[in-house]
N, C-alpha and C positions, 0 to 999 in steps of 0.2 A: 394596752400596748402603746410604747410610746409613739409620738409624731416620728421622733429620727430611726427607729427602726421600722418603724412601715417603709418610708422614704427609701429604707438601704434593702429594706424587697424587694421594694417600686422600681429601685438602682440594676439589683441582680435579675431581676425578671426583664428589663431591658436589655441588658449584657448579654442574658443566654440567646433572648430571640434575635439581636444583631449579629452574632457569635452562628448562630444556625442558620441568616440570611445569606452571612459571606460565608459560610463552607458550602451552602448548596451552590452558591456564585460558581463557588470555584473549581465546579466538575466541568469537563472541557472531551471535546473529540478532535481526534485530527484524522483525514482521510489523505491516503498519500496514493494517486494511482500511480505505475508504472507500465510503460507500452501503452498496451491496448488495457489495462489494466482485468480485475477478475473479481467482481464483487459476489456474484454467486459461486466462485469455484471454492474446493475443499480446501478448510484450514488445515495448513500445514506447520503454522507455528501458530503456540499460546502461550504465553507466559508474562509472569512479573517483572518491569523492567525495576532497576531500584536506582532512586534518586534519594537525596538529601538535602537539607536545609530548605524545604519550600520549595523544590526541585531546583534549586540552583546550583548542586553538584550532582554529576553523571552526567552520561549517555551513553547513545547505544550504537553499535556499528556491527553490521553484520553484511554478509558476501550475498547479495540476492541471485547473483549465478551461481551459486548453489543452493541456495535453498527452492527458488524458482528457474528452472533452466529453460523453460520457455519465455524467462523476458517480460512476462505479462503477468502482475501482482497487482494486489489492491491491500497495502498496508491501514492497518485501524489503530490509531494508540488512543485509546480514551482514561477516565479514571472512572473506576466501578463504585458500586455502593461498599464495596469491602474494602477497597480499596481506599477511600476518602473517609473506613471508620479506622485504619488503622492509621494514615494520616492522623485522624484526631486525637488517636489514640494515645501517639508519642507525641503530641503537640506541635508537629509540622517537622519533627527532626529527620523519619524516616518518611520518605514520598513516595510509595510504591506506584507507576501507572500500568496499565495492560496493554499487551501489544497481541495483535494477531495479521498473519499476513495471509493471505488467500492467492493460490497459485491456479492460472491457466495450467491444463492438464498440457500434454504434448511435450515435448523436445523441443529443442532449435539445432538446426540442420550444418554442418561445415563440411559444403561440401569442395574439393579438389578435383577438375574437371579440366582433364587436357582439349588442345586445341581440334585433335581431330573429332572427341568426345562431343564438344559444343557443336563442333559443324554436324553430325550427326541428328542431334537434337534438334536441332532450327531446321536442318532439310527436311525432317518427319512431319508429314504432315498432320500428323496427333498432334503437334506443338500448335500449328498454326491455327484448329479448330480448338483451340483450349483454350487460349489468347483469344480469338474471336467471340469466344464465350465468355471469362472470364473480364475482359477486357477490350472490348473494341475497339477503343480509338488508337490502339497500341496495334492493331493488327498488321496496320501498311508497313509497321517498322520491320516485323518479320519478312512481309513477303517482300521487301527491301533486300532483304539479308540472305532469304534462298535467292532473288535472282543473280545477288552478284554470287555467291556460290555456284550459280551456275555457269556464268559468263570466264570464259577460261582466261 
C-alpha cells in the first residue's frame, strides 16, 4: 500500500471521528418552566417539531391555555438519538427536535363575585380560620375587613 493512500485513511479516519465528535456536541435540552411549572405531571403533548437548514428555519407556536389550563407546564424540547440520525441522515437539511409539555392537572378558576357575594365570604368565619391556616400574616387584613362590615 502506498504512503498517500495510508495517509487518505489516516485523513478519513480523522473526518469520521471529528464528524461524530460535533454531532454528539450537538444534542442539546432546553427546559422551559411555566407558573409553578410541572415536571412530574402527565405528558400531554409529544411530538416532532421540524426545523431546517441546521434548525435555522422554523418554529413553534402553540396556545398553552389550551393545551395546559391550569397555567402550570414544564416544556422539554431536546434532540433525541433518532432524531440527531435523521439529521445526519439528510445531512443537516431536515432538523427534526422533540418537544413534550407536561401539564399541572386542575383548572384555573374565573370567577365573578358580586359585592354582596364578597361581603358574605369575608363575614364567614370559615374565611377567617382558612386564612389563619393557610396564611397568617394575612389574617389581621381580614379581621380588618369584617370589623368595618360591621361598623355601620
Amino acid at each position: 500500500m502506498s504512503r498517500k493512500m495510508m495517509m487518505m485513511r489516516g485523513l478519513g479516519r480523522t473526518l469520521i471521528s471529528v464528524s461524530l465528535i460535533l454531532a454528539a456536541a450537538g444534542c442539546y435540552e432546553r427546559t422551559i418552566t411555566v407558573g409553578a411549572g410541572a415536571p412530574q405531571g402527565p405528558v400531554v403533548f409529544d411530538h416532532w417539531e421540524n426545523f431546517w437548514l441546521a434548525g435555522l428555519v422554523g418554529h413553534m407556536r402553540y396556545d398553552l391555555d389550551e393545551i395546559c389550563p391550569s397555567g402550570h407546564a414544564t416544556i422539554e424540547v431536546y434532540e433525541s438519538f433518532l432524531n440527531g440520525l435523521v439529521t445526519g441522515l439528510t445531512g443537516g437539511i431536515y432538523t427534526p427536535t422533540t418537544m413534550k409539555i407536561r401539564c399541572r392537572t386542575g383548572g384555573r378558576a374565573a370567577l365573578a363575585l358580586s359585592e354582596s357575594e364578597v361581603r358574605n365570604i369575608v363575614n364567614d368565619e370559615r374565611f377567617l380560620r382558612a386564612v389563619e391556616a393557610a396564611m397568617p400574616e394575612r389574617s389581621g387584613e381580614v379581621r380588618e375587613a369584617q370589623r368595618l362590615q360591621q361598623d355601620p
